[in-house]
C-alpha positions as CSV (number, residue, x, y, z in Angstrom):
1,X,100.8,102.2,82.2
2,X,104.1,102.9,80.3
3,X,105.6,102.1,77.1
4,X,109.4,101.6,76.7
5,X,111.1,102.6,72.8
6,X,114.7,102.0,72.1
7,X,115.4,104.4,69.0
8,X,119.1,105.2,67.4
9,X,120.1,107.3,69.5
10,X,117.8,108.0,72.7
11,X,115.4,105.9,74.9
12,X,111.8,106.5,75.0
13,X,109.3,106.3,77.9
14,X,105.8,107.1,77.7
15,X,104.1,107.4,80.7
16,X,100.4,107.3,80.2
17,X,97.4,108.5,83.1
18,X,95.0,105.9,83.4
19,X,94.2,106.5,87.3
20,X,90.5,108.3,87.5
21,X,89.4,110.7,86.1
22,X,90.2,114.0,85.1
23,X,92.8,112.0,82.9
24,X,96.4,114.1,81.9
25,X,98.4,114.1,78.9
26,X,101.0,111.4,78.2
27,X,104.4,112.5,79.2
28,X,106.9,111.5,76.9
29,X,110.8,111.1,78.4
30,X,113.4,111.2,76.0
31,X,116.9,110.0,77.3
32,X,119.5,110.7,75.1
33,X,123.4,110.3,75.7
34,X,124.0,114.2,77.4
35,X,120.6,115.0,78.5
36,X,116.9,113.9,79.3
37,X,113.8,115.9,77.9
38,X,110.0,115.6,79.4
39,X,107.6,116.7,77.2
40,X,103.9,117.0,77.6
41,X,100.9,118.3,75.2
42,X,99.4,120.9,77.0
43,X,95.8,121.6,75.4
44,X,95.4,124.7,77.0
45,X,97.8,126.4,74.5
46,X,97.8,123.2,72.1
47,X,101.6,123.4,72.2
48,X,104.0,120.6,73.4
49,X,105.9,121.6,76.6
50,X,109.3,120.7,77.0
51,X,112.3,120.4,79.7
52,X,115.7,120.0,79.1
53,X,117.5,118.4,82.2
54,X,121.2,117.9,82.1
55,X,122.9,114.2,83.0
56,X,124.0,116.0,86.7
57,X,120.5,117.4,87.2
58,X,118.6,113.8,86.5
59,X,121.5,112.1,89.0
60,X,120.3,115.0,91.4
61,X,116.2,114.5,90.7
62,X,117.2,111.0,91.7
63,X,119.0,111.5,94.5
64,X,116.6,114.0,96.0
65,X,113.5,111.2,95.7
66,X,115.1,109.3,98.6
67,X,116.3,112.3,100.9
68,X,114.4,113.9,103.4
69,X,114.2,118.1,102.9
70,X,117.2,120.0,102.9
71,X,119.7,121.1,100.5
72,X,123.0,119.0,99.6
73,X,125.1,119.1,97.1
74,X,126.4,115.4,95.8
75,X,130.1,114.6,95.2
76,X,131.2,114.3,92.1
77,X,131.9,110.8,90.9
78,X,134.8,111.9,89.4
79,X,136.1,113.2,92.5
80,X,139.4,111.2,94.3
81,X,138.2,110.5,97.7
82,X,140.7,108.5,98.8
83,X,143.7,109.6,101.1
């Protein structure tokens, strides 16, 4: 189950574990206009964890989730490819 926010100046996903048990923490996405955070409450050391990923590194993630394994390197979109 998910929920879907629209604030001022980011999107919000919530992502919420309702497979079987042992249930995990929400895990809150926030996608703003330069970057994308996760964040999850980790009650181990009752702190929220958090990860920055830049606009490049989300297109890579993305990428990556419908390549076999290896290493590549994507071309830029800004790139001139033509001759």
């Amino acid at each position: 189950m998910f929920s879907i926010e629209h604030e001022f100046d980011s999107t919000i996903v919530t992502l919420v574990d309702d497979s079987d048990s042992p249930l995990k923490e929400d895990v809150v996405i926030n996608a703003f206009e330069e970057c994308i955070t996760v964040e999850q409450y980790d009650p181990r050391t009752d702190q929220v964890q958090r990860i920055t990923l830049s606009m490049a590194q989300v297109r890579d993630l993305g990428a990556a989730l419908n390549l076999p394994e290896g290493v590549y390197a994507l071309a830029s979109a800004l790139e001139d490819t033509s001759e």
